[in-house]
Backbone and ligand atoms as CSV (ligand in chain L), in Angstrom:
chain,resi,resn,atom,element,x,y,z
A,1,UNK,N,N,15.351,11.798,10.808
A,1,UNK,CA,C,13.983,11.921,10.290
A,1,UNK,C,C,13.401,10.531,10.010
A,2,UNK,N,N,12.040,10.085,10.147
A,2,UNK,CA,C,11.281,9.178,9.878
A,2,UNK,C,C,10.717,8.922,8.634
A,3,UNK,N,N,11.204,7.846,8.304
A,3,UNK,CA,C,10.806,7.647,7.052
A,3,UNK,C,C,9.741,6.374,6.407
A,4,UNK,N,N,8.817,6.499,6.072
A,4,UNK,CA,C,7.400,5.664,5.912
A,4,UNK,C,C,7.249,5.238,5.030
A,5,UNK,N,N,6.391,3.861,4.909
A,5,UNK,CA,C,6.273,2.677,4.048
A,5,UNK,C,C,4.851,2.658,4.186
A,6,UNK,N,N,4.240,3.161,2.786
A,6,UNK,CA,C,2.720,3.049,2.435
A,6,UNK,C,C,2.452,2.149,1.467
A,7,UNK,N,N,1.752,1.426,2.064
A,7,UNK,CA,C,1.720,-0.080,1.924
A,7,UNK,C,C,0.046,-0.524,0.734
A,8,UNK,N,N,0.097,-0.600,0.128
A,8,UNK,CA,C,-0.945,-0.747,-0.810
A,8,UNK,C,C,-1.214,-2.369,-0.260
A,9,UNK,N,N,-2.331,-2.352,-0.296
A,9,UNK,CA,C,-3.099,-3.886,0.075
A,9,UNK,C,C,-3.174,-4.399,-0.775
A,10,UNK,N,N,-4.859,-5.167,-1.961
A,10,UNK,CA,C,-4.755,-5.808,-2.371
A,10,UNK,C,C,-3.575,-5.816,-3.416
A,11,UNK,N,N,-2.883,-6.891,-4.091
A,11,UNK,CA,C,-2.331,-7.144,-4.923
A,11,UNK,C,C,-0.773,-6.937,-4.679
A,12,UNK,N,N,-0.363,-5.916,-3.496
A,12,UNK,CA,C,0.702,-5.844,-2.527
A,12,UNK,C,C,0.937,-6.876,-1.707
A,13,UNK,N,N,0.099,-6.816,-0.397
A,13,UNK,CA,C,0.099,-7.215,0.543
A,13,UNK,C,C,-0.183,-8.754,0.412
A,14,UNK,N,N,-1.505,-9.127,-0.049
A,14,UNK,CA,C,-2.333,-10.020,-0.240
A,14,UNK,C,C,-2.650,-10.092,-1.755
A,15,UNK,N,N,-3.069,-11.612,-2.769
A,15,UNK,CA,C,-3.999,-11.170,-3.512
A,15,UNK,C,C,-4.991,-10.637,-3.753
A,16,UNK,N,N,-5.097,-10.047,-5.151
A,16,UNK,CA,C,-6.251,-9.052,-5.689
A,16,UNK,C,C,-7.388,-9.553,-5.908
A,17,UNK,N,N,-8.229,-9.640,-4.380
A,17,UNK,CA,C,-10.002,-9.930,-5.216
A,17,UNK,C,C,-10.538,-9.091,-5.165
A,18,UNK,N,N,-11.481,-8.718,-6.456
A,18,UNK,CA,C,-12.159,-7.683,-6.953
A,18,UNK,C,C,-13.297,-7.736,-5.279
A,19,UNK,N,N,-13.079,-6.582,-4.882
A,19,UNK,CA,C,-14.039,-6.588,-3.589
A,19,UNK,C,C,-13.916,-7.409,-2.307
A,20,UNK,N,N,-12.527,-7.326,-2.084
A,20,UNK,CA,C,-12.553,-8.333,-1.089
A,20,UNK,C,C,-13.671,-8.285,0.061
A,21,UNK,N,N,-14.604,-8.731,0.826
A,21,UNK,CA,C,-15.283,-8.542,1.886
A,21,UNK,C,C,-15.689,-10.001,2.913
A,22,UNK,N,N,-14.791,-10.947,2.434
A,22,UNK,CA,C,-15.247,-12.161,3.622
A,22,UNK,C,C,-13.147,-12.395,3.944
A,23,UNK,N,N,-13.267,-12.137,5.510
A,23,UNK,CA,C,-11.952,-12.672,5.931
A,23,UNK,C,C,-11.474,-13.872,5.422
A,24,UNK,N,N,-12.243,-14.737,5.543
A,24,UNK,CA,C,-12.079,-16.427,5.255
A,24,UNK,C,C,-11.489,-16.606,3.506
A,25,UNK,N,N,-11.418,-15.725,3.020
A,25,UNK,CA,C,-10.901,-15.627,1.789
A,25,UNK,C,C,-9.576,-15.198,1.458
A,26,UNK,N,N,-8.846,-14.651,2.456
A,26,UNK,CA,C,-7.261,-14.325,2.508
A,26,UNK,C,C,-6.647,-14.973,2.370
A,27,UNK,N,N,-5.502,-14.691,1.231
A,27,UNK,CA,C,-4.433,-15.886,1.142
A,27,UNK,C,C,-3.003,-15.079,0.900
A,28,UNK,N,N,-2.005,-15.704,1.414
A,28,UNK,CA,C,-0.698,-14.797,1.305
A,28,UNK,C,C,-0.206,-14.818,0.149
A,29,UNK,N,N,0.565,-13.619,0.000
A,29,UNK,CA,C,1.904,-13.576,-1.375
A,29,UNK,C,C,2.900,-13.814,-0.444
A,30,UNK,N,N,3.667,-15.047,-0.513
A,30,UNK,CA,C,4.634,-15.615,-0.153
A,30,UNK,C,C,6.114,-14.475,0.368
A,31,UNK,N,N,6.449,-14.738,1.250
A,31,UNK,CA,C,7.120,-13.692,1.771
A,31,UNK,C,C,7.265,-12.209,1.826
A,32,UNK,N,N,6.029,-11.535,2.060
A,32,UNK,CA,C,5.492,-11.101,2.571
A,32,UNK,C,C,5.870,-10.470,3.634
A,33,UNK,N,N,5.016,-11.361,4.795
A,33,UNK,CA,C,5.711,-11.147,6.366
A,33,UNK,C,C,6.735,-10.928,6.400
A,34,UNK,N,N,7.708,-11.832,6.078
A,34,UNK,CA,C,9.166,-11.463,6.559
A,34,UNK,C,C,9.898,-10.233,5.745
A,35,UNK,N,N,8.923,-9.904,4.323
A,35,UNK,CA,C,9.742,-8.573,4.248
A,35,UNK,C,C,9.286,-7.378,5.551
A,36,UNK,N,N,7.936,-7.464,5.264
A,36,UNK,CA,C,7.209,-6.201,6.234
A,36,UNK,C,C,7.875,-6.391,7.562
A,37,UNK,N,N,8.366,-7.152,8.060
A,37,UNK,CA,C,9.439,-7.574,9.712
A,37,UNK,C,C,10.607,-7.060,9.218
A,38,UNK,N,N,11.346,-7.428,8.020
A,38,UNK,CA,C,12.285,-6.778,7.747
A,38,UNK,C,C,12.748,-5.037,7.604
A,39,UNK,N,N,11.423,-4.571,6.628
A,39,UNK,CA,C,11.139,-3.325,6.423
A,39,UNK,C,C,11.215,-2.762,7.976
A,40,UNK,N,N,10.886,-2.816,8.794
A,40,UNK,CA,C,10.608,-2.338,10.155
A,40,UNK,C,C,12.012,-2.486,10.680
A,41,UNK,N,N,12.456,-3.726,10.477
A,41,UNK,CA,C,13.885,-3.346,11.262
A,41,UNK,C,C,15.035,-2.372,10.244
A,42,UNK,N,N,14.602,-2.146,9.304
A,42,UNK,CA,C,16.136,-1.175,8.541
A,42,UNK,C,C,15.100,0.224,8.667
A,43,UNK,N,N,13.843,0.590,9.698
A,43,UNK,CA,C,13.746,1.768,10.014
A,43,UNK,C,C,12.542,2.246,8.990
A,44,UNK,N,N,12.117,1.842,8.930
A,44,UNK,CA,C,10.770,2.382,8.090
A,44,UNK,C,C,9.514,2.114,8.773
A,45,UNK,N,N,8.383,3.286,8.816
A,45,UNK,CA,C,7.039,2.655,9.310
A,45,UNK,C,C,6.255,2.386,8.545
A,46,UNK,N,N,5.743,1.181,9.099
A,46,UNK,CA,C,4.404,0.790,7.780
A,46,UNK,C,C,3.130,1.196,8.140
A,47,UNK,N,N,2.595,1.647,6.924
A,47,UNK,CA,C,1.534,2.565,7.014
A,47,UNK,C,C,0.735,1.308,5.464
A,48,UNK,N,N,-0.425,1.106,5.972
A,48,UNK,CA,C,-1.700,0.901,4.863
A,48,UNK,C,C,-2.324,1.396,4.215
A,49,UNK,N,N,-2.494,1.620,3.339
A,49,UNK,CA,C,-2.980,2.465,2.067
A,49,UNK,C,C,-3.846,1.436,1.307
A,50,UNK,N,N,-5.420,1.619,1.286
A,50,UNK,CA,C,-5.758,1.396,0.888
A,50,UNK,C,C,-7.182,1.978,0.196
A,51,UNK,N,N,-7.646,1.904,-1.233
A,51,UNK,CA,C,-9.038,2.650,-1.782
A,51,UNK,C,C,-10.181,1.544,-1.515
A,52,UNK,N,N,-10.919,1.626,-0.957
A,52,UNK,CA,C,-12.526,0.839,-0.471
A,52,UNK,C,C,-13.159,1.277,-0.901
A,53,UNK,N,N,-13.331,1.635,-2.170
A,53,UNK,CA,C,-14.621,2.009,-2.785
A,53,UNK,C,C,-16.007,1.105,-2.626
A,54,UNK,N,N,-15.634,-0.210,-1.845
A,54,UNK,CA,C,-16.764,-0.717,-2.009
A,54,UNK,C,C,-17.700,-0.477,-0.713
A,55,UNK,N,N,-16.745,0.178,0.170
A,55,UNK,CA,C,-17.716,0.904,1.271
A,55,UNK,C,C,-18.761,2.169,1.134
A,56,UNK,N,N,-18.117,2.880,0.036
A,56,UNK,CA,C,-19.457,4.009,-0.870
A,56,UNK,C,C,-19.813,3.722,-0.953
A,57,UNK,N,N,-19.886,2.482,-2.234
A,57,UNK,CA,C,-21.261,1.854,-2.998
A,57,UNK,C,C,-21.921,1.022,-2.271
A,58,UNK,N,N,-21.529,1.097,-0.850
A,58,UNK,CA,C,-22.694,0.239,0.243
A,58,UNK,C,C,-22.439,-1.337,-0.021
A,59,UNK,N,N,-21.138,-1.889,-0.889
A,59,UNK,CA,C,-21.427,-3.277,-0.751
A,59,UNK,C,C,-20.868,-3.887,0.747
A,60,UNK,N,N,-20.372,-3.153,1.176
A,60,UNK,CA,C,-20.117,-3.839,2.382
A,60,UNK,C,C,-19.537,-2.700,3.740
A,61,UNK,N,N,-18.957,-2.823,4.799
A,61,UNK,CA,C,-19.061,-1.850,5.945
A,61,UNK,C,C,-17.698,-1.461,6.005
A,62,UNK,N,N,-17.233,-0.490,6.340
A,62,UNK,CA,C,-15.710,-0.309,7.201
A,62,UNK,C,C,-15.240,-1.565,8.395
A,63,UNK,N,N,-16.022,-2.060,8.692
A,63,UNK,CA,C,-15.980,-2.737,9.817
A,63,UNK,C,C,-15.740,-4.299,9.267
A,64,UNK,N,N,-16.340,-4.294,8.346
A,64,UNK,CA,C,-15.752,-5.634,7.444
A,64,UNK,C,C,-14.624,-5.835,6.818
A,65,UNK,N,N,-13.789,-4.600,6.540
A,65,UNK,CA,C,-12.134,-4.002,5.602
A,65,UNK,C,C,-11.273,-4.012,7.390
A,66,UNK,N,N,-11.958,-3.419,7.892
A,66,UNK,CA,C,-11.154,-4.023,9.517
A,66,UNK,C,C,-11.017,-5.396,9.816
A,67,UNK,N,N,-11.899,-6.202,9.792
A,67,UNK,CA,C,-11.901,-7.419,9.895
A,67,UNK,C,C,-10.971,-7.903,8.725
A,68,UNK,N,N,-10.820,-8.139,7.957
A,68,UNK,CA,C,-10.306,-8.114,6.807
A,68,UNK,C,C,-8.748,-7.861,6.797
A,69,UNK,N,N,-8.325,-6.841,7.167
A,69,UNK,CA,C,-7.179,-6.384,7.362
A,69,UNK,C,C,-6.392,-7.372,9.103
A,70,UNK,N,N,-7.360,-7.227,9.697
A,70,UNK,CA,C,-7.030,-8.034,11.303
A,70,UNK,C,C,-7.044,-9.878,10.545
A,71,UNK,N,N,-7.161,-10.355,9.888
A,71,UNK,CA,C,-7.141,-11.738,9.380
A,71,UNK,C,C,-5.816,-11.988,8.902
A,72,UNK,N,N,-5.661,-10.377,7.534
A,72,UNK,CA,C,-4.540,-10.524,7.112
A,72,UNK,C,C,-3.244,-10.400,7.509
A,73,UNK,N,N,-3.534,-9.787,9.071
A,73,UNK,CA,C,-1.938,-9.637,9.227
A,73,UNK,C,C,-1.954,-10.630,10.603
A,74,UNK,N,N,-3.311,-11.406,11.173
A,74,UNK,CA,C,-3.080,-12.791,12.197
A,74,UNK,C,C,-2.434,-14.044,11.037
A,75,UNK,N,N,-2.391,-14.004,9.529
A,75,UNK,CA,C,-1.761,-14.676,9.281
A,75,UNK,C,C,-0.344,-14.153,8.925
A,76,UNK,N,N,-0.433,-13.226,8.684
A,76,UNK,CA,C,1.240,-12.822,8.431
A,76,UNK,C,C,2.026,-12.947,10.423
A,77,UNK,N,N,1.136,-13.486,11.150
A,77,UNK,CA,C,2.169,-13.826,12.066
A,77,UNK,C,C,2.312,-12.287,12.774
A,78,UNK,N,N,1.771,-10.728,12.741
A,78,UNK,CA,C,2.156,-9.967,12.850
A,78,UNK,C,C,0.787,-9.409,13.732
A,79,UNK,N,N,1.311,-8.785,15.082
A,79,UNK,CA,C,0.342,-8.072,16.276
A,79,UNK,C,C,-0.534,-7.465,15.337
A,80,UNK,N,N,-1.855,-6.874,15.783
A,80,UNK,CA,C,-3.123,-6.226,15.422
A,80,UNK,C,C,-2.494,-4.782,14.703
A,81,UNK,N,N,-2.024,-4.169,15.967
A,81,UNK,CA,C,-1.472,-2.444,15.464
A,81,UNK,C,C,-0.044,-2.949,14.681
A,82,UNK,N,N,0.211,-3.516,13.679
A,82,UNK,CA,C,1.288,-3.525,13.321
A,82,UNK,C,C,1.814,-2.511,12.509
A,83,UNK,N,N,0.077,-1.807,11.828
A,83,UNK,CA,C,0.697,-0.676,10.889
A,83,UNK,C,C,0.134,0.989,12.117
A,84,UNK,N,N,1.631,1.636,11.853
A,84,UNK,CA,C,1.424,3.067,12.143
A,84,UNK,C,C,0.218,4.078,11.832
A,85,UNK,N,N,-0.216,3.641,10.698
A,85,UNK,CA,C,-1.390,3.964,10.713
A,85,UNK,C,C,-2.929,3.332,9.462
A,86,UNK,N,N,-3.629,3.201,9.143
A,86,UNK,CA,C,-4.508,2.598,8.708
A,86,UNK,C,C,-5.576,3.530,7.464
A,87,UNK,N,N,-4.726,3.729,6.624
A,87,UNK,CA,C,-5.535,4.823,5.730
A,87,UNK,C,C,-6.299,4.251,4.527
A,88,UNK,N,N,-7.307,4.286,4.651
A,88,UNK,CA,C,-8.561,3.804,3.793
A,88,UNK,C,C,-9.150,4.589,3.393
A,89,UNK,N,N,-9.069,5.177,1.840
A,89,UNK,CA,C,-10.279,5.496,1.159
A,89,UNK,C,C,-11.834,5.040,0.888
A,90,UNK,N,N,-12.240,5.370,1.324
A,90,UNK,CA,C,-14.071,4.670,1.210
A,90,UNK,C,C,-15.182,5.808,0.212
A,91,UNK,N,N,-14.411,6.465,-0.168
A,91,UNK,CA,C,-15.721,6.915,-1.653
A,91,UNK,C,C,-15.999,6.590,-2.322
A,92,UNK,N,N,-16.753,6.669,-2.931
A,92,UNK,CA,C,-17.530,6.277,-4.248
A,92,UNK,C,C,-16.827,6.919,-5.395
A,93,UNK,N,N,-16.340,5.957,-6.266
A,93,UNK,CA,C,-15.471,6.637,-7.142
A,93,UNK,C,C,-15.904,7.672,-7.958
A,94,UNK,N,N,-17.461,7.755,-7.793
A,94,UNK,CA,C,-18.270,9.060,-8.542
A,94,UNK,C,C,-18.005,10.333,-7.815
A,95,UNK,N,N,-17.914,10.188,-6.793
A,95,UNK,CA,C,-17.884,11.192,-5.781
A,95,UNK,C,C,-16.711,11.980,-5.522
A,96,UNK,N,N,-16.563,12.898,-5.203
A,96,UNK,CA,C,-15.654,13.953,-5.291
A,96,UNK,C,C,-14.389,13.261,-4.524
A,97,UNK,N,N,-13.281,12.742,-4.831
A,97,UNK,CA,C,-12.022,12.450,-4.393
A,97,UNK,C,C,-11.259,12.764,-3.519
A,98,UNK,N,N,-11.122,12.893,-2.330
A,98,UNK,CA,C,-10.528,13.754,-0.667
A,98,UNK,C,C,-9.077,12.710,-0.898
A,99,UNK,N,N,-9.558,11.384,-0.259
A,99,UNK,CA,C,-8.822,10.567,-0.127
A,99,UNK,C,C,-8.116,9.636,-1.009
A,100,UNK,N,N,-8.966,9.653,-1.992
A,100,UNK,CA,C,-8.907,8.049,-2.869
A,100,UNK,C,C,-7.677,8.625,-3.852
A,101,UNK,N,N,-6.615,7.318,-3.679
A,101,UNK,CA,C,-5.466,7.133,-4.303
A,101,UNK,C,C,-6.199,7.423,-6.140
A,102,UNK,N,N,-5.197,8.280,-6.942
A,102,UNK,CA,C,-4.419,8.805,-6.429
A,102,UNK,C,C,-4.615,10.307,-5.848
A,103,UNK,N,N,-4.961,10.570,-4.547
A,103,UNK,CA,C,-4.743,11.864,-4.311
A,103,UNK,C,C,-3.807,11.600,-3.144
A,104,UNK,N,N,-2.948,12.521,-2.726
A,104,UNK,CA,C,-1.913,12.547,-2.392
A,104,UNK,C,C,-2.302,12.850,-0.636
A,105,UNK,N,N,-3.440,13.167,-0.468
A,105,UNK,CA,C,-4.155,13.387,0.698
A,105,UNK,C,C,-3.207,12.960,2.116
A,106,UNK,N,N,-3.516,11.431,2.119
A,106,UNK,CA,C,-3.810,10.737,3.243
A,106,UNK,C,C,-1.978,10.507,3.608
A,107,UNK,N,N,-0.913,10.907,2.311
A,107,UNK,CA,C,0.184,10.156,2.278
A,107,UNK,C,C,0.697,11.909,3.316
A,108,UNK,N,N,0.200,13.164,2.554
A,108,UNK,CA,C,0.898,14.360,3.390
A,108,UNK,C,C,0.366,14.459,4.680
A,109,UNK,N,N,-0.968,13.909,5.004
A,109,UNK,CA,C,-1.536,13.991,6.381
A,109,UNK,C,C,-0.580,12.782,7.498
A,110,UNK,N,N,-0.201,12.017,7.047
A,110,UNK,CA,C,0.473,10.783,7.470
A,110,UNK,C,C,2.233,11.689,7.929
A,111,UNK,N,N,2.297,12.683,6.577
A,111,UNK,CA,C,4.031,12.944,6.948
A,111,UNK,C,C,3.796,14.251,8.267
A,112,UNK,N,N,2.529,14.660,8.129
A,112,UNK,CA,C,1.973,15.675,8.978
A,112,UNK,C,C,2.485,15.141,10.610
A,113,UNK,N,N,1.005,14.388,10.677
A,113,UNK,CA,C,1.111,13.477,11.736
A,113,UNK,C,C,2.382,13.163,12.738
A,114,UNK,N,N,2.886,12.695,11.666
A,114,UNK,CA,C,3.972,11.147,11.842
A,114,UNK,C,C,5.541,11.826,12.286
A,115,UNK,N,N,5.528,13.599,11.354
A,115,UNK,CA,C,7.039,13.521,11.337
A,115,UNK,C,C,7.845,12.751,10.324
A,116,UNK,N,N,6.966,12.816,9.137
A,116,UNK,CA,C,8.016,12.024,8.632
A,116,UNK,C,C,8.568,12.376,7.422
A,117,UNK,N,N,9.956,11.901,6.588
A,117,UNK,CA,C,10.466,12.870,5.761
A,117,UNK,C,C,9.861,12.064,4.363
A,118,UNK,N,N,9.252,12.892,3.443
A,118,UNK,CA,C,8.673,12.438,2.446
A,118,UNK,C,C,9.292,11.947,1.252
A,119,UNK,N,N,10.091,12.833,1.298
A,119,UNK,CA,C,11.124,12.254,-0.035
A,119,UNK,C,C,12.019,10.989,0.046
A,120,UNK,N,N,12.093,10.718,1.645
A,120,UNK,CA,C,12.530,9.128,1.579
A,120,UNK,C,C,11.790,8.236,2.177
A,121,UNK,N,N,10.871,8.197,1.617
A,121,UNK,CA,C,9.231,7.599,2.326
A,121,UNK,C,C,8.936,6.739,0.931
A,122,UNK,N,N,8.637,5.747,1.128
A,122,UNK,CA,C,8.041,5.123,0.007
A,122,UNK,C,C,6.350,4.870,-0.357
A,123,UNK,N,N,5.674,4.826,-1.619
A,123,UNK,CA,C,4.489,4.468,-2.195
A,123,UNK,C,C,4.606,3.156,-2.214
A,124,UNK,N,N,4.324,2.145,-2.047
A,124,UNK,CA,C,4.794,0.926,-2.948
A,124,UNK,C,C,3.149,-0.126,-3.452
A,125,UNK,N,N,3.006,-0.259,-4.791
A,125,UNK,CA,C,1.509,-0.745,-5.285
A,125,UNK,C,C,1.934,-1.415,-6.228
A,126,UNK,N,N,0.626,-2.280,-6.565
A,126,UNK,CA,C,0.412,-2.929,-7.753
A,126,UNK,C,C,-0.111,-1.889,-9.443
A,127,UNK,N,N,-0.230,-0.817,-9.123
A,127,UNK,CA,C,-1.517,-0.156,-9.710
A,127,UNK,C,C,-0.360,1.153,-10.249
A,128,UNK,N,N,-1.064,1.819,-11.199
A,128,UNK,CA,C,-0.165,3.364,-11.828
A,128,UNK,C,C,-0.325,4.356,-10.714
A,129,UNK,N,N,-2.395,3.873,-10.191
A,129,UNK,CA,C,-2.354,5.196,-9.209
A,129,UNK,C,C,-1.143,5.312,-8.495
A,130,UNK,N,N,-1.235,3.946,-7.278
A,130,UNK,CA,C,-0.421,3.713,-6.819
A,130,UNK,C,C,1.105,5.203,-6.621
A,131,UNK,N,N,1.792,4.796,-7.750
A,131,UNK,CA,C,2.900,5.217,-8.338
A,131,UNK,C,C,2.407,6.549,-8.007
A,132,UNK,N,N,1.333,7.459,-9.158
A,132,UNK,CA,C,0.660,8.618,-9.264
A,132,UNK,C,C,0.536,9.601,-7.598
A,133,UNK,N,N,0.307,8.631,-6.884
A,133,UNK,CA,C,-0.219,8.898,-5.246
A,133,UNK,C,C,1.450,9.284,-4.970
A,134,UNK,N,N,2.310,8.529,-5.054
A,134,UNK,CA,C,3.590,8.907,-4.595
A,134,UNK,C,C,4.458,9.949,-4.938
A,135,UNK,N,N,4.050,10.570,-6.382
A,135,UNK,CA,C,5.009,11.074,-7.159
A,135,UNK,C,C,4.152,12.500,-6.865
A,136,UNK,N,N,2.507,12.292,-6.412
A,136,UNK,CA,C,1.974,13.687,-6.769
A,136,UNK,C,C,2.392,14.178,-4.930
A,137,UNK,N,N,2.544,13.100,-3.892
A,137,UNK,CA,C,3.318,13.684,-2.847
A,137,UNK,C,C,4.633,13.773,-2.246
A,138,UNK,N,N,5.366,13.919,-3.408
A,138,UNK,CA,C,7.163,14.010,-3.493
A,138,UNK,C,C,7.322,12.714,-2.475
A,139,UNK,N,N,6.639,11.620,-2.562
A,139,UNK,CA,C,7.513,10.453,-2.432
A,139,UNK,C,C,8.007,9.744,-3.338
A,140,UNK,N,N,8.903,8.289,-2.655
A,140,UNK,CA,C,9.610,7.569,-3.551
A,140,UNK,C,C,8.071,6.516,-4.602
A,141,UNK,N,N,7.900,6.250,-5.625
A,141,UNK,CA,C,7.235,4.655,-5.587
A,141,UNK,C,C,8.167,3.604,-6.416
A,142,UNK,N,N,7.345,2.483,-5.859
A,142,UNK,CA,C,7.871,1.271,-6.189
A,142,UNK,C,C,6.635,0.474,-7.051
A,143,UNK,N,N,6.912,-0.493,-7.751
A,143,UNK,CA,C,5.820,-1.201,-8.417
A,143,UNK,C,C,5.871,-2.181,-8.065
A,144,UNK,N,N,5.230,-3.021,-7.582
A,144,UNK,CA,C,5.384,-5.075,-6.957
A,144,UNK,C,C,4.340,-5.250,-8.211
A,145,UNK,N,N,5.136,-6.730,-9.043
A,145,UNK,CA,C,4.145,-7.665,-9.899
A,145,UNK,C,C,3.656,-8.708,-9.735
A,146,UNK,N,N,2.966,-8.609,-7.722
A,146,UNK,CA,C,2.149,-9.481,-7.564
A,146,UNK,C,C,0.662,-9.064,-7.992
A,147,UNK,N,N,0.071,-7.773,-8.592
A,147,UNK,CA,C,-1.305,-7.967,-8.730
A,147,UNK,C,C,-1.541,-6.998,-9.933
A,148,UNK,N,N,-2.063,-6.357,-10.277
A,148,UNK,CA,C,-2.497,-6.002,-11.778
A,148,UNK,C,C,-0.833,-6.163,-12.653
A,149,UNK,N,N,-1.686,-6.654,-13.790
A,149,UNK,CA,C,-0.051,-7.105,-14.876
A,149,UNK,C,C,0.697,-5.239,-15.205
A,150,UNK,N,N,2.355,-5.980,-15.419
A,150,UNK,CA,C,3.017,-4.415,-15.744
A,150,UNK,C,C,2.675,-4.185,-17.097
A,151,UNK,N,N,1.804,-2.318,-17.239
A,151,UNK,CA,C,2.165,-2.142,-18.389
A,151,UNK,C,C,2.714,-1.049,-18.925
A,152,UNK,N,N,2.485,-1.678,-20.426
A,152,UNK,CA,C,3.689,-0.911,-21.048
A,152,UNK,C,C,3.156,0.732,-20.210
A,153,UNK,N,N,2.262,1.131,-20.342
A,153,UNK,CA,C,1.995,2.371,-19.402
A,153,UNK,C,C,2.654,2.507,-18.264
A,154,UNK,N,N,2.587,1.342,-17.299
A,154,UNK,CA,C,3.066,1.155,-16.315
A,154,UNK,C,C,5.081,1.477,-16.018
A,155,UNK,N,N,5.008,0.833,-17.351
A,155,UNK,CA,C,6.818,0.831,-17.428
A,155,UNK,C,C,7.045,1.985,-17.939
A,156,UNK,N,N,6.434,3.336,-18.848
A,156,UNK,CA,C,6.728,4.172,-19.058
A,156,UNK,C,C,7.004,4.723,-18.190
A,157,UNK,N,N,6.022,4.612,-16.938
A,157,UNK,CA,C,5.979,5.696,-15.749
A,157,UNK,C,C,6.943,5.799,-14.729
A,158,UNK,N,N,7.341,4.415,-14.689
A,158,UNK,CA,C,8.075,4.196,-13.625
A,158,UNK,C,C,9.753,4.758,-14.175
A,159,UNK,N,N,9.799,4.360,-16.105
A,159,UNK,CA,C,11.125,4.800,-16.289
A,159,UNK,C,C,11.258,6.293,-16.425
A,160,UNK,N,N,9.853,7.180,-16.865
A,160,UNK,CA,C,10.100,8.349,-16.889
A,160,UNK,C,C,10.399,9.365,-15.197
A,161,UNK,N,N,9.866,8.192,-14.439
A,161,UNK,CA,C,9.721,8.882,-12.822
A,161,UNK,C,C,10.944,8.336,-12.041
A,162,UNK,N,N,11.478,7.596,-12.444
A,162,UNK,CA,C,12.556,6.889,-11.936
A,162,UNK,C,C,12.173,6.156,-10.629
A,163,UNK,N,N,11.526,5.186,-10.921
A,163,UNK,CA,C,10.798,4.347,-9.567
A,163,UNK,C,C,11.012,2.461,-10.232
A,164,UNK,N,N,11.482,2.265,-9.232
A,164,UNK,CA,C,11.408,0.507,-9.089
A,164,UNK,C,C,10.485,-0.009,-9.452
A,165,UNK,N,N,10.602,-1.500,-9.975
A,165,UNK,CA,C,9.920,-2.092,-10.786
A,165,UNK,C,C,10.195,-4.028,-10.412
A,166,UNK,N,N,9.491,-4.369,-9.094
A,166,UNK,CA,C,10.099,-5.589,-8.601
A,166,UNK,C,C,9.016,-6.948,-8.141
A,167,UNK,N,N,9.302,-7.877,-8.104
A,167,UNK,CA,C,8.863,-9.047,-8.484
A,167,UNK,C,C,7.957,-9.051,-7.668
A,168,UNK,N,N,8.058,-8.636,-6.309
A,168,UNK,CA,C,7.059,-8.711,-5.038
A,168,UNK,C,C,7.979,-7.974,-4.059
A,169,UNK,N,N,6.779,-7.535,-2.942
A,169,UNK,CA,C,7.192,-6.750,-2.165
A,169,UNK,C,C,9.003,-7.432,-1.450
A,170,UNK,N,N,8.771,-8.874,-1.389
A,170,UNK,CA,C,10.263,-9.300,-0.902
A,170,UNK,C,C,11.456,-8.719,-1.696
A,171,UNK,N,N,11.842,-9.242,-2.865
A,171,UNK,CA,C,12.750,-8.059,-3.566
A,171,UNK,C,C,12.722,-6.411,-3.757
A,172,UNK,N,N,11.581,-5.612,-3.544
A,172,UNK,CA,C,11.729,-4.762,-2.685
A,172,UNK,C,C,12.434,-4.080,-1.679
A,173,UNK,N,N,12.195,-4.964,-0.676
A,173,UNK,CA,C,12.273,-4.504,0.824
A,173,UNK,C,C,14.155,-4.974,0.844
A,174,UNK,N,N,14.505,-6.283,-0.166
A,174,UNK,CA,C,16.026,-6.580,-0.560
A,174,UNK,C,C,16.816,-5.490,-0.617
A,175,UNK,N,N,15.885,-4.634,-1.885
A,175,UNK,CA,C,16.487,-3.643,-2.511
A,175,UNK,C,C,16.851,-2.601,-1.266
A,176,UNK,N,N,16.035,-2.337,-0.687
A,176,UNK,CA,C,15.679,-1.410,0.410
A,176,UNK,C,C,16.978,-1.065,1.204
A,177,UNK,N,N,17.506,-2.764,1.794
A,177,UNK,CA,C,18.927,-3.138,2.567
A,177,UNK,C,C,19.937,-2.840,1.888
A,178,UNK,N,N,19.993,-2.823,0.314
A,178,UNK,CA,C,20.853,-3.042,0.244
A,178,UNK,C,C,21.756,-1.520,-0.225
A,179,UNK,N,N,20.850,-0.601,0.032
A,179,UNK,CA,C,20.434,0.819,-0.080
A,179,UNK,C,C,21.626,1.691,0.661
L,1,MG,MG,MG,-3.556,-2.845,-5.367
């Protein structure tokens, strides 16, 4: 069975700017790439997960979070299609919730899709949704403390849910091997 790596962007992948929308503004969290190369070779697909609310509120296009995403992974050194699939929430956080983390939506349509087994599939974010998104679709999550600070909320959740709690996605993906 196939097992999937939903990949939370800002504050995961890349740092957290409130609204990212100009490519020229990307900057890496340091190893990075070589986990997401790693992750792929011990058998996991990476999948993007990300909420764009700022495409509701009209500050900027889908086509600009594409661009955006194609910057971030020409610097991670990594082909265009690198992720299996590309799941972006774009509502307005007023607006009735389909997609937007945490709903569990886009992660069961993905195991739909994909074939893939959920319970050894990972969430992995900066954020509680994050976590929330994983746990409300019987996946694993993980927490990386490259982008919103851990809190004590945060650490409740993860110890009451039994989910990882690691420095950046690289110790992670460590953990992952050593599995
Ligand atoms: Mg995030």
């Amino acid at each position: 069975m196939k097992r999937g790596l939903f990949l939370d962007r800002d504050g995961t992948l890349i740092p957290d700017y409130h609204y990212l929308s100009d490519p020229r503004r990307i900057e890496l969290i340091p190893g990075v790439a070589d986990a997401l190369a790693k992750a792929c070779s011990l058998g996991y697909l990476p999948f993007l997960f990300s909420n764009q609310s700022g495409v509701g509120r009209g500050f900027f296009t889908l086509e600009t979070v594409h661009a955006c995403n194609l910057r971030m992974l020409e610097l991670f050194g990594l082909p265009a299609d690198f992720f299996v699939d590309v799941c972006l929430a774009t509502e307005h956080p007023d607006d009735e919730h389909v997609y937007r983390k945490p709903s569990p939506r886009f992660i069961l349509e993905m195991v739909e899709k994909h074939n893939l087994e959920v319970s050894s599939s990972y969430m992995v974010g900066d954020k509680l949704l994050d976590l929330e998104t994983a746990a409300s679709a019987g996946a694993r999550g993980a927490f990386v403390k490259t982008g919103k600070p851990f809190t004590e909320e945060v650490r409740f959740y993860t110890e009451e849910k039994n989910m990882g709690v690691f420095d950046d996605l690289a110790a992670f993906v460590d953990h992952l091997e050593k599995q």
